[in-house]
Structure formats: C-alpha cells, structure tokens
ROVOGU-572984 format. One record per residue (C-alpha): x, y, z; residue number from 1. Coordinates in nm, 3 decimals, decimal comma, padded with zeros to 5 digits. Each point is the difference from the previous one (the first is absolute). Example, Ala and Ser with C-alpha at 12.3 -4.5 7.8 and 13.67 -1.06 7.14 Angstrom:
% residues 2
+---------+---------+---------+-----+
!       X !       Y !       Z ! num !
+---------+---------+---------+-----+
!  01,230 ! -00,450 !  00,780 !   1 !
!  00,137 !  00,344 ! -00,066 !   2 !
+---------+---------+---------+-----+
% end
This chain:
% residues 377
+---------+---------+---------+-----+
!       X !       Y !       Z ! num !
+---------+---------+---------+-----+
!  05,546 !  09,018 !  09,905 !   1 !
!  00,273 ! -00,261 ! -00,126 !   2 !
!  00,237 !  00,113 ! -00,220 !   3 !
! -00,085 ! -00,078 ! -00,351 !   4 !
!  00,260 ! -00,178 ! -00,201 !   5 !
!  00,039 ! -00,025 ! -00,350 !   6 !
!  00,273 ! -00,020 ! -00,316 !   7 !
!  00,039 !  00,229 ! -00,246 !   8 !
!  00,142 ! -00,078 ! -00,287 !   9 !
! -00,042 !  00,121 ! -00,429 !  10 !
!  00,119 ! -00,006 ! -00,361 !  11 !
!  00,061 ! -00,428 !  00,004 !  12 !
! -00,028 !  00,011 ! -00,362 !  13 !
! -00,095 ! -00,417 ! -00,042 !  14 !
!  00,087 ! -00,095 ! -00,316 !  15 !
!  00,299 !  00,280 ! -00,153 !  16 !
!  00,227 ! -00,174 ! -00,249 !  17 !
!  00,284 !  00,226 !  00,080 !  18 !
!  00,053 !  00,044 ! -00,405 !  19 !
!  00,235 !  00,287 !  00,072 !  20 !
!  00,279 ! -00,218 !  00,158 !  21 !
!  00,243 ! -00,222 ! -00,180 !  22 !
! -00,027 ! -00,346 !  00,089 !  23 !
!  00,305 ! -00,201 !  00,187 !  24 !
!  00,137 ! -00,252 ! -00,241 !  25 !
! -00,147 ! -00,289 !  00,199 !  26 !
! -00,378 !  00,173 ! -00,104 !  27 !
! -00,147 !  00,008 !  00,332 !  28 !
!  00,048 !  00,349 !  00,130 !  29 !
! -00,328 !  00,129 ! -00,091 !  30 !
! -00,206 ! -00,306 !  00,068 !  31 !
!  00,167 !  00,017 !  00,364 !  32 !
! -00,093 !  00,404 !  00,019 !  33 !
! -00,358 ! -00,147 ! -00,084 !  34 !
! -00,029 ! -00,265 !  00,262 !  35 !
!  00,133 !  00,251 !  00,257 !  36 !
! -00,309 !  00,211 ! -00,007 !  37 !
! -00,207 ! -00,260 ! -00,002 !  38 !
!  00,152 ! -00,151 !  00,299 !  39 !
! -00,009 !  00,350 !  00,181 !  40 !
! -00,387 ! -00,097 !  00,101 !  41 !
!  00,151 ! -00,270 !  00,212 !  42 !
!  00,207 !  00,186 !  00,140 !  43 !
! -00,257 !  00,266 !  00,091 !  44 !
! -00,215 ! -00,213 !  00,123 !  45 !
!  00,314 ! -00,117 !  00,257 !  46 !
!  00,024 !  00,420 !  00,087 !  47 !
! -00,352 !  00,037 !  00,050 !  48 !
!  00,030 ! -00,311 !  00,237 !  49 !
!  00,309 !  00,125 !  00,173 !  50 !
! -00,142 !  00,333 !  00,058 !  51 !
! -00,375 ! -00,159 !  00,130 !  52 !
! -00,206 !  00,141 ! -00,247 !  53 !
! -00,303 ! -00,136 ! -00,244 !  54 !
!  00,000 !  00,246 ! -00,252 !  55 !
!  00,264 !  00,085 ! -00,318 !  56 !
! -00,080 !  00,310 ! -00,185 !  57 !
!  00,159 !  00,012 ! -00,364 !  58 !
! -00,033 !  00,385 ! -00,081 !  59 !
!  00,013 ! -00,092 ! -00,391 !  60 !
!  00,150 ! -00,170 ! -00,309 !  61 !
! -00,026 ! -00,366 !  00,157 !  62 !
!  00,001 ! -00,069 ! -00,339 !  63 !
!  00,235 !  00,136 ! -00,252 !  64 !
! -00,194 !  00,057 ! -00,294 !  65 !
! -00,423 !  00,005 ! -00,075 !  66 !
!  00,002 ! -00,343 ! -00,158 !  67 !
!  00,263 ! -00,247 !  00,216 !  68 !
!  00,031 ! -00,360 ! -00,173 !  69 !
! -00,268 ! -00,217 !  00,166 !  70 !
!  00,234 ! -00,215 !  00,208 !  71 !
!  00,167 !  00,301 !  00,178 !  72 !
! -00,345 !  00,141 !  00,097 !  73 !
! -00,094 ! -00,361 !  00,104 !  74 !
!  00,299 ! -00,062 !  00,201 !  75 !
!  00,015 !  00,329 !  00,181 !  76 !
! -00,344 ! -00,076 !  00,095 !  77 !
!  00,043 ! -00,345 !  00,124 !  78 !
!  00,286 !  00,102 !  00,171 !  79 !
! -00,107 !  00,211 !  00,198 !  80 !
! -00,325 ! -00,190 !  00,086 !  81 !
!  00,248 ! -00,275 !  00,104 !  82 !
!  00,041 !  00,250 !  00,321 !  83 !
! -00,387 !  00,037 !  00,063 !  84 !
!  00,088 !  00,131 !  00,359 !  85 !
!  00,084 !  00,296 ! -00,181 !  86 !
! -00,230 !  00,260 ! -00,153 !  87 !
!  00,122 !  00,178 ! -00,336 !  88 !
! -00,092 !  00,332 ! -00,143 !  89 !
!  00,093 !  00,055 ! -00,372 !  90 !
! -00,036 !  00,383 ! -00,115 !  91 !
!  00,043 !  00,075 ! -00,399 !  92 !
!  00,282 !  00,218 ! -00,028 !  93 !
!  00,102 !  00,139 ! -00,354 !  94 !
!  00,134 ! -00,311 ! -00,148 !  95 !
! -00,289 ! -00,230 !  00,067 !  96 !
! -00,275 !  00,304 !  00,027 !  97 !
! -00,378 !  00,000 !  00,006 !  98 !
! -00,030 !  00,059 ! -00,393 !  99 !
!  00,255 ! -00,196 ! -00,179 ! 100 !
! -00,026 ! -00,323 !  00,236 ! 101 !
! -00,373 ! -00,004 !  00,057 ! 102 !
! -00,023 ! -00,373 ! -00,111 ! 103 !
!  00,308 ! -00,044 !  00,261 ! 104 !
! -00,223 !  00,100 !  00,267 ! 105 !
! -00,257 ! -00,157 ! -00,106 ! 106 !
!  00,179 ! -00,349 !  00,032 ! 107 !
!  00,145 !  00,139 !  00,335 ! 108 !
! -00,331 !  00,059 !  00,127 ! 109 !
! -00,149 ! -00,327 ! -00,135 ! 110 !
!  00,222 ! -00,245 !  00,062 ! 111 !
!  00,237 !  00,123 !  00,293 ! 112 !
! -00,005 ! -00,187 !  00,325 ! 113 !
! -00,185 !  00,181 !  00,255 ! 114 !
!  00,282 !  00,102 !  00,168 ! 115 !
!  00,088 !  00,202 ! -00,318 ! 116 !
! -00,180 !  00,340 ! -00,022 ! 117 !
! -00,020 !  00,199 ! -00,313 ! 118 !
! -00,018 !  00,373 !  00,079 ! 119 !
! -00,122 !  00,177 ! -00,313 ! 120 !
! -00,267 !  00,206 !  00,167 ! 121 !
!  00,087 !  00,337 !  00,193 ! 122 !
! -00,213 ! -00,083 !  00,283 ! 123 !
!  00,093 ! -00,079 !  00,386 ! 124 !
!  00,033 ! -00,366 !  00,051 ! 125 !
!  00,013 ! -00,058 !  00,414 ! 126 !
!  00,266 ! -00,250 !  00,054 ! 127 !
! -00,092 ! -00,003 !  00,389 ! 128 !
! -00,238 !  00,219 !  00,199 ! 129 !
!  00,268 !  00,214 !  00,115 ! 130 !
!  00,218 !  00,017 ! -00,414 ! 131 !
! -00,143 !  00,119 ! -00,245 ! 132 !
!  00,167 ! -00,045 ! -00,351 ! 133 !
! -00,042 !  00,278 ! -00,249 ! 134 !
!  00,078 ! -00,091 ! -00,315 ! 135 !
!  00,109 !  00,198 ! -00,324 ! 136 !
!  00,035 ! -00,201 ! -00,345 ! 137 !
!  00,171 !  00,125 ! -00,306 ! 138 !
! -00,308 !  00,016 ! -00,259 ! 139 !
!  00,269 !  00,080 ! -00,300 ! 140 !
!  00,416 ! -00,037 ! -00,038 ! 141 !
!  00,046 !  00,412 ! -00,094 ! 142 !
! -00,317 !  00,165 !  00,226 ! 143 !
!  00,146 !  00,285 !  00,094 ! 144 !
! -00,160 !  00,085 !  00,287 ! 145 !
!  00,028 ! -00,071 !  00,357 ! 146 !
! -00,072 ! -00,368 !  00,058 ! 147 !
! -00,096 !  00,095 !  00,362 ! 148 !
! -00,199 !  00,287 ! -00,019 ! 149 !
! -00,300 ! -00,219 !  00,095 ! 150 !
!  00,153 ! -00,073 !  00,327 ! 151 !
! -00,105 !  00,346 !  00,139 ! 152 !
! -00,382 ! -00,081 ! -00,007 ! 153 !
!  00,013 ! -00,374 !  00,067 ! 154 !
! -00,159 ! -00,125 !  00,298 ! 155 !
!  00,112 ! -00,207 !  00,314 ! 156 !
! -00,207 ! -00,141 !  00,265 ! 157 !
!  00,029 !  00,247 !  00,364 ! 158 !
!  00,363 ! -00,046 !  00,138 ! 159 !
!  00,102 ! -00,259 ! -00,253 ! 160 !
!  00,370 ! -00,009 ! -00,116 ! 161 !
!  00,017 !  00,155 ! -00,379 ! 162 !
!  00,235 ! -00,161 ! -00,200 ! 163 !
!  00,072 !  00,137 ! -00,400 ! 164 !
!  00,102 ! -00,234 ! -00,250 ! 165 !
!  00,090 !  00,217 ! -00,302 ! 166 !
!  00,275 ! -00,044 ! -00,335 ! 167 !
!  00,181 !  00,273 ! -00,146 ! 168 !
!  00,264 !  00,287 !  00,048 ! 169 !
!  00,064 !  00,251 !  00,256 ! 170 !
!  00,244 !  00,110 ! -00,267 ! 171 !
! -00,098 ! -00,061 ! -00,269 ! 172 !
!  00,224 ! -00,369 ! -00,055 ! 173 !
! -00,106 ! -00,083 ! -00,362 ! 174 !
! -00,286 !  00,012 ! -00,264 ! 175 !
! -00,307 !  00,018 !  00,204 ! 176 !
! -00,028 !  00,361 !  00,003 ! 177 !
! -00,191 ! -00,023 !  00,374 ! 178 !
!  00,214 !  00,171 !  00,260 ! 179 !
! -00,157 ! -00,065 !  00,370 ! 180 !
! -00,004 !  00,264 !  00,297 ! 181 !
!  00,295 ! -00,047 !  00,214 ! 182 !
! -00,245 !  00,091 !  00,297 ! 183 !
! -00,277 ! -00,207 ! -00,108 ! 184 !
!  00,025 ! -00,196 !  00,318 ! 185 !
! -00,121 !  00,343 !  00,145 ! 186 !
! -00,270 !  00,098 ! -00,194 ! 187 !
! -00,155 ! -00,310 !  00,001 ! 188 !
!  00,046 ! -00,082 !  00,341 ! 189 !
!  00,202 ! -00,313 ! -00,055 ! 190 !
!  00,196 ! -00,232 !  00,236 ! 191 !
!  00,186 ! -00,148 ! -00,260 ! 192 !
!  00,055 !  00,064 ! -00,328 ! 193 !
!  00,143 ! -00,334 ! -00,219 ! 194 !
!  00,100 !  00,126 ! -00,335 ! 195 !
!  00,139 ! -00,183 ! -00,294 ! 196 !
!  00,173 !  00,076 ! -00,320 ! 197 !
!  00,339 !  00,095 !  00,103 ! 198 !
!  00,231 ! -00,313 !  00,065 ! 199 !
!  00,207 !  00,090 !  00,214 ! 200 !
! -00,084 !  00,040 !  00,380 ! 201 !
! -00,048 !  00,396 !  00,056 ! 202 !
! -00,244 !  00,136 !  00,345 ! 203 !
! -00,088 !  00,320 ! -00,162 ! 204 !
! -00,125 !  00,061 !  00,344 ! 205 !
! -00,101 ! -00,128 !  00,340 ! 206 !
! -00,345 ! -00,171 ! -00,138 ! 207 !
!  00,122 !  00,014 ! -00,373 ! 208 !
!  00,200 ! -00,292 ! -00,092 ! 209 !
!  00,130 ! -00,181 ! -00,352 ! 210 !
!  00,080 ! -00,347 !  00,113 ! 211 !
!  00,190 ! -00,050 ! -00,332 ! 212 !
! -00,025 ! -00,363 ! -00,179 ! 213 !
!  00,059 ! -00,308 !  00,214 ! 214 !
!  00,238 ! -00,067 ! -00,302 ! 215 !
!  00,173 !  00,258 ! -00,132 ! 216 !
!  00,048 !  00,000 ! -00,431 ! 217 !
!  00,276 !  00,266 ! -00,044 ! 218 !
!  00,298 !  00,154 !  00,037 ! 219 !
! -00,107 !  00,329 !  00,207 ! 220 !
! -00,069 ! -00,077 !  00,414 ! 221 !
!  00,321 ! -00,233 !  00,065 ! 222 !
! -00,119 ! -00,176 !  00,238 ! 223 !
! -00,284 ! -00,346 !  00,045 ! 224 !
! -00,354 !  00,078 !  00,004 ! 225 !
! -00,243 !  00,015 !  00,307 ! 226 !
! -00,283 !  00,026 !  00,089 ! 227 !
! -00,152 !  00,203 !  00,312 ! 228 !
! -00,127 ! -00,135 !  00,308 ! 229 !
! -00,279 !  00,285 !  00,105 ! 230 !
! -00,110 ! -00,002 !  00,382 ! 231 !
! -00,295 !  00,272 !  00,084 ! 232 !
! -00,118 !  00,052 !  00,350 ! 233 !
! -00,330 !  00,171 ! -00,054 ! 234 !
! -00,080 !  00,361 ! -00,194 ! 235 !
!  00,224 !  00,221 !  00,027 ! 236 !
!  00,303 ! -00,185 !  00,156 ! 237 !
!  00,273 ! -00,003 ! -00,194 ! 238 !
!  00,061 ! -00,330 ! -00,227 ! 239 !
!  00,299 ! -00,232 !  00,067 ! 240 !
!  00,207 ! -00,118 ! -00,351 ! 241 !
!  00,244 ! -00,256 ! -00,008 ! 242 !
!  00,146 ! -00,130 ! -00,333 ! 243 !
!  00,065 ! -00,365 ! -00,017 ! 244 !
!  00,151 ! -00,112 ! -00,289 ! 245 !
! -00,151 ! -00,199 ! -00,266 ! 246 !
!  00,279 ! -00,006 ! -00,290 ! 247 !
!  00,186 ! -00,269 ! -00,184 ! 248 !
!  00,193 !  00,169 ! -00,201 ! 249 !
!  00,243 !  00,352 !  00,058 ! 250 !
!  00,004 !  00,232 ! -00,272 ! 251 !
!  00,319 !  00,171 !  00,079 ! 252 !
!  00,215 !  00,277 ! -00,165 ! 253 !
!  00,304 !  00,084 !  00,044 ! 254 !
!  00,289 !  00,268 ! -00,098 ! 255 !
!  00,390 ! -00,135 !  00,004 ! 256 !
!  00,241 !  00,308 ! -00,021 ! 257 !
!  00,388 ! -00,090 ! -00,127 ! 258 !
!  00,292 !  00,214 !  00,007 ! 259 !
!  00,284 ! -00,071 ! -00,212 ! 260 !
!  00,189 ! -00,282 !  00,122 ! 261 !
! -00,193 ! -00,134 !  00,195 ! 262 !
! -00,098 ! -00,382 ! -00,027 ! 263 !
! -00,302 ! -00,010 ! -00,146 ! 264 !
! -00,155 ! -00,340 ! -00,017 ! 265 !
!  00,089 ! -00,030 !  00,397 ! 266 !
! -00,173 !  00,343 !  00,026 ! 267 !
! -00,312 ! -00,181 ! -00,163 ! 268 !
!  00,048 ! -00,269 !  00,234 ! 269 !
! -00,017 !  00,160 !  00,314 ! 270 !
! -00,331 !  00,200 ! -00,113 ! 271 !
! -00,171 ! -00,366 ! -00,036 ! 272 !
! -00,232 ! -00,106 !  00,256 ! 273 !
!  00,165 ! -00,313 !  00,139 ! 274 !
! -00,339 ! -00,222 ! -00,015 ! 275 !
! -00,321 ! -00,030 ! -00,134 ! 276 !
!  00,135 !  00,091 ! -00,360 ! 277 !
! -00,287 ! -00,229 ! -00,139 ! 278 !
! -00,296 !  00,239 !  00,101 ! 279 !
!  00,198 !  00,306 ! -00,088 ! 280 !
! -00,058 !  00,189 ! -00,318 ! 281 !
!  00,298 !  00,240 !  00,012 ! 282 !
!  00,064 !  00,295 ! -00,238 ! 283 !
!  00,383 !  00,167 !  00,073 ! 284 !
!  00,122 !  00,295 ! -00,151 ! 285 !
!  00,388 !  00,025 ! -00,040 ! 286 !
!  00,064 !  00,410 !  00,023 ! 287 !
!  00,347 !  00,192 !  00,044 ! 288 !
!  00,332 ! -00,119 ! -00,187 ! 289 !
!  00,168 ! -00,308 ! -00,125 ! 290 !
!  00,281 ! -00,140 ! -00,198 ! 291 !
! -00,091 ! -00,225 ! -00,310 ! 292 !
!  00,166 ! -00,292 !  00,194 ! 293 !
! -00,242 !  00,077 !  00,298 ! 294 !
! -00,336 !  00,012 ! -00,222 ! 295 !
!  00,121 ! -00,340 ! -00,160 ! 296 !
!  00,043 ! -00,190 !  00,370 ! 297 !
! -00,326 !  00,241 !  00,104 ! 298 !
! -00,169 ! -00,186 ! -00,278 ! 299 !
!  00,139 ! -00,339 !  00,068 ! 300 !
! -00,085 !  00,011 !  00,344 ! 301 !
! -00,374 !  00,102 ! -00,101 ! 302 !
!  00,000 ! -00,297 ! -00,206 ! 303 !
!  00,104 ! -00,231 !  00,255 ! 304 !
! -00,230 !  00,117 !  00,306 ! 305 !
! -00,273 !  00,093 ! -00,243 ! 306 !
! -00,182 ! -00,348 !  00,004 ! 307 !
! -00,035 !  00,013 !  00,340 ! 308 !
! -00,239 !  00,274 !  00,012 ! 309 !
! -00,391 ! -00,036 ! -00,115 ! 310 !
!  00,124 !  00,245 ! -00,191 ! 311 !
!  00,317 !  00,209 ! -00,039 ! 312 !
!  00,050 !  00,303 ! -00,196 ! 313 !
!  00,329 !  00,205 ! -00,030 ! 314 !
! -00,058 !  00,323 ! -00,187 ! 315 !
!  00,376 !  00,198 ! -00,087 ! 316 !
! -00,130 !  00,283 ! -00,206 ! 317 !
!  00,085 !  00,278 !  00,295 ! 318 !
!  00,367 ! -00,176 !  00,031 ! 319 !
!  00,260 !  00,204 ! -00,143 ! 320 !
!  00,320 ! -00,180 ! -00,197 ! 321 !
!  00,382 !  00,079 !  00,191 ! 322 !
!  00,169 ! -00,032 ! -00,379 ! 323 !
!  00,328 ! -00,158 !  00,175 ! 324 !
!  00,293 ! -00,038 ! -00,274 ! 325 !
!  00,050 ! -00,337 !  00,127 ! 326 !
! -00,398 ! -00,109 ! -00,075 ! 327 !
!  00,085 !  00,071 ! -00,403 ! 328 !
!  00,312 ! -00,162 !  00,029 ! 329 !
! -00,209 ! -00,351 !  00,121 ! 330 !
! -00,159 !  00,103 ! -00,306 ! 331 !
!  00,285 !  00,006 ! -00,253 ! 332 !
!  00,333 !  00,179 !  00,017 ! 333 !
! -00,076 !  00,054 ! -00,381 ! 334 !
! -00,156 ! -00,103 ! -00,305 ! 335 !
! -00,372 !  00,089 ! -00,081 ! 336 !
! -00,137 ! -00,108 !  00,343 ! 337 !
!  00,178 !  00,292 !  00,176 ! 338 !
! -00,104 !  00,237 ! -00,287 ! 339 !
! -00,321 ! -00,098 !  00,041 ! 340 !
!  00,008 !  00,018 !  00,419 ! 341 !
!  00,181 !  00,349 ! -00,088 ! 342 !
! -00,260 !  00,169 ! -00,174 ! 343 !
! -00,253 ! -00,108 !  00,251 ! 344 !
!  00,188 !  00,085 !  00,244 ! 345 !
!  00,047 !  00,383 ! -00,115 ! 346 !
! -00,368 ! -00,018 ! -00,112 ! 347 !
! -00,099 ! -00,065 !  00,366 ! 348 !
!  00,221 !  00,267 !  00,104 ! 349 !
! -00,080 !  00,298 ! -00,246 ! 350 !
! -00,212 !  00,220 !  00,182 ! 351 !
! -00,125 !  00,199 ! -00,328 ! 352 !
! -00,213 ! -00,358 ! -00,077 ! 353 !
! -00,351 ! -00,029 !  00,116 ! 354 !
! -00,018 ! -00,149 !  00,358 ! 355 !
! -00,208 ! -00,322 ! -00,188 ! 356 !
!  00,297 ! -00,056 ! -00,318 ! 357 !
!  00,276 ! -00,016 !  00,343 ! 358 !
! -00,182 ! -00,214 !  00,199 ! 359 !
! -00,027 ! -00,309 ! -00,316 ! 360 !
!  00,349 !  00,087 ! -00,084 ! 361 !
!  00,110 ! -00,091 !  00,379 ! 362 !
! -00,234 ! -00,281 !  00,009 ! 363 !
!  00,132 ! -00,149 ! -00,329 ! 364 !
!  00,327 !  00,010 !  00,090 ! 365 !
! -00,090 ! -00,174 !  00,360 ! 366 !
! -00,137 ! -00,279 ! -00,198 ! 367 !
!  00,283 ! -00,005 ! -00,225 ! 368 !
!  00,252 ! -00,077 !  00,241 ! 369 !
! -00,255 ! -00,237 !  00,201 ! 370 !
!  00,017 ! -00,172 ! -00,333 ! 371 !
!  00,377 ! -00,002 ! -00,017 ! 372 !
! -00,005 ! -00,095 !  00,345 ! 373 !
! -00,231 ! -00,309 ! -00,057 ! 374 !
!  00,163 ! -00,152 ! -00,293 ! 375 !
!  00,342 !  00,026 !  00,165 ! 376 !
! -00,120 ! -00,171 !  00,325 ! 377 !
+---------+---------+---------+-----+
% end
C-alpha cells in the first residue's frame, strides 16, 4: 500500500488572552500572542502540504476554553475551510470537552465547512480504506479515567491502518486526573498513537507521540513549536515522524552566572540572541555574585536591550551582593546616606537574620545606591 501521510498536531488553544503576562508598554504583546495561534492553521495547512498529506489531526483543546467568543470560533473555522484541500479532525480535549462545550460542538458540527470534522463520538471514522481513525473525546475537564480505554475494543476494517487520537497525560501533566497506558499502542494494536495535552513535543514511545502546540504559551520547552509529520507504511511497519516547525514566537529561559568582577551588562550581552529579538519572549535569571556597581550597569543594560524583546524579563533574586567598600563610598563617605547603606549593609550580612529579612536588606540597599547613582548622573 502507499504510505499514509498525515500531521499531527494538539493543544492550539484559539482564543487564550494570555491574562497572566504583563503587557509591553506599546499594548500589543498579547493581541500579537493571539494572532499567532490563529495564524498557526496557515501554517499547518503549508506542513501538511509540504509533507503530501490531506489530513490534520488536532488531538484536543483546539479551543481554549468551552465557550470561545463567537468570532474566534468563526474565524478558526473559516480559516481553515479557506484550505478545503485539506481535511480537519477536531477532538475535545479537557479545555473544550464534550460536557462543558456541548453548544460549541454543536455550532462546529452545524455550521463548519465540510472539510471541518467534529469528532465527539468514540467511534472509528475511516479516513481511507486502508486508515482508520479512532477517535477518543474528553466527555468532562477532571474524568479521571483513561480517555483511551475504549481504544482496546474499537474496530477497524481487515488490514486497515489504526490510528488513536486521544487527550490527556501519560503522567499525569495537570488537573484531569486521567493518566493513559504508556503501552496503549500495544494493547490496542495501534500504529500510531496522536496524543494531546502536554505542550511540549515528547514521543513517549515509537507509536506514542505528543506533538506539543504549533505555538507554544510558556516558559517551560525553550524552544518553537511543531508539529509532526507522520508517514505509515502499512500495519505493523514502523511509523516515520518528522517535526516541522510551526512557531512564531520562542519562549526562552535562560540562567546568567556572574562572578565578582566581572562585567556584567557585557555578560548579559553576549547571552542575547543576536536576531529575532521581536518573537522572543525571554526570561534570564542572574545567579552567582556581584558588586552593587555591577547590579546597577546589569540593570541598565536590561533596560536598554529590554524593548527589543517581545518580552524580556530579568529576575536577580538568586544574585548575591559583593558589599565592596568602594560601592558605599559612591553612596556617601558620611552623613545619613552611609548610615543608612551601613545598616543594610550589616543587615544583609548577619547570618543570625532570617534568609527572607537579608535578602530585602541587600536589595534595599542595591536600590539605594541605584538611586544615588541616578540622581548624580
């Protein structure tokens, strides 16, 4: 038989707000995370090209909530009837599941163009003589059971391709409460196994695969999203996965370690992607040691590259204060200014305070002499 071709993908999550992020001064950040998922149909639709397949299999939470505004539901829809070469398969996953979004489906199933298939029944659905799709929709966001037990007993036609489409955790990876066989693949005789929930890309084994989200929403995977180009022989052969990826943005982390001495805001510099700043939401951790001159031009230097970024966050909480004599001298050589860097100076220093009272007593006197330092330049 010819190789059957298809993308795997999960977890878009049309229509999040991103309410957990602070917004860039200019007010666009989270309109621009929006658009981004949205635009990741297109650019499925260009993988699903590229890799010569009809079919794109969302293993859950195309949606990211039971009751999306009507205009995301009706642009997701039209786009992706706009590529009407392609065939779509929508599982419920958790956060759009059987029970809370039944009116959701309802619309889907009403209104969607007929390349646009709503899967909210566990039942085989043949997608050609030789594939057959076997699908397994969330019914409720906290089931807690397996969401693909049903896959043991379902049916496929003789010597057809079986192909689960299933949401939830291996692990357990939040609130759902459903863990899922790691060798379901086995017991129900599947070629494939396309799971969402988890949104990073993970194979749990050779026929078990996360694709991840096509656009990624967090700080945890550090790298664009993808989604999986799936190539299976016939029954039993062993299926080919490529990722191709399907991000905008780069959710990126990163740790910056500083001894004492050391120039710190070229330190920052040199850990700074040299382009595509403006799709890169990047969240640095300053660690190790460092003078109160060196946080000051750390923090400077944040300020000044900061803008660049999507995002930018610098985080100093694990960076320990060098108390150099010459740091509280740029302070004052005397008068209540140095009494005041003084105290906080020994208050940062006295081991017999709890770990919390040092830590604001060393932060309050870096901001003092960034203060000092401010007014003076």
């Amino acid at each position: 038989m010819t190789a059957f071709r298809f993308i795997h993908t999960s977890d878009l999550h049309l229509g999040r707000r991103y309410a957990n992020l602070p917004d860039t001064p200019d007010g666009n950040l989270r309109g621009r995370l929006m658009e981004a998922r949205h635009a990741a149909i297109s650019r499925l639709a260009e993988a699903a090209r590229a890799h010569g397949a009809a079919d794109i299999l969302l293993a859950g939470d195309t949606f990211d909530s039971a009751t999306p505004s009507h205009p995301v539901l009706r642009q997701a829809l039209a786009a992706m009837g706009e590529h009407h070469d392609l065939r779509w398969w929508l599982l419920p996953g958790n956060h759009d599941n059987l029970r809370e979004a039944e009116p959701l489906w309802d619309t889907i199933g009403r209104d969607a163009p007929g390349n646009v298939h709503a899967l909210v029944d566990a039942a085989p659905v043949d997608l050609t003589p030789e594939a057959t799709l076997l699908p397994c929709p969330v019914a409720y966001r906290s089931g807690g059971t397996d969401p693909t037990e049903a896959l043991a007993t379902m049916p496929s036609g003789t010597g057809a391709l079986r192909i689960g489409l299933a949401h939830g955790g291996v692990t357990d990876f939040d609130d759902t409460g459903a863990t899922i066989p790691p060798d379901r693949d086995r017991s129900a005789r599947l070629d494939y196994l396309a799971l969402g929930d988890w949104h990073g890309r993970l194979a749990v084994g050779p026929r078990v695969h996360y694709s991840g989200s096509p656009e990624q929403d967090r700080f945890r995977h550090d790298r664009r999203g993808v989604c999986l180009a799936v190539s299976l022989a016939g029954p039993g052969a062993p299926p080919e996965v490529a990722e191709i990826e399907t991000g905008t943005f780069l959710w990126a982390r990163e740790s910056l370690r500083l001894t004492p001495g050391q120039d710190a805001a070229a330190a920052l510099e040199a850990l700074l992607p040299a382009s595509g700043r403006r799709e890169i939401l990047l969240a640095i951790e300053a660690i190790g040691r460092a003078s109160l001159a060196a946080q000051t031009e750390l923090g400077r230097a944040a300020e000044r590259v900061g803008p660049e970024f999507a995002l930018f966050r610098l985080t100093t909480e694990a960076l320990a204060t060098d108390f150099e004599a010459a740091d509280l001298d740029d302070i004052d050589r005397a008068g209540a200014l140095r009494l005041a860097a003084d105290r906080l100076r020994d208050e940062a220093a006295d081991e017999e305070l709890p770990p919390e009272q040092r830590e604001i007593a060393a932060q309050a006197l870096a901001r003092l002499y960034a203060i000092v330092k401010e007014g003076r330049g």
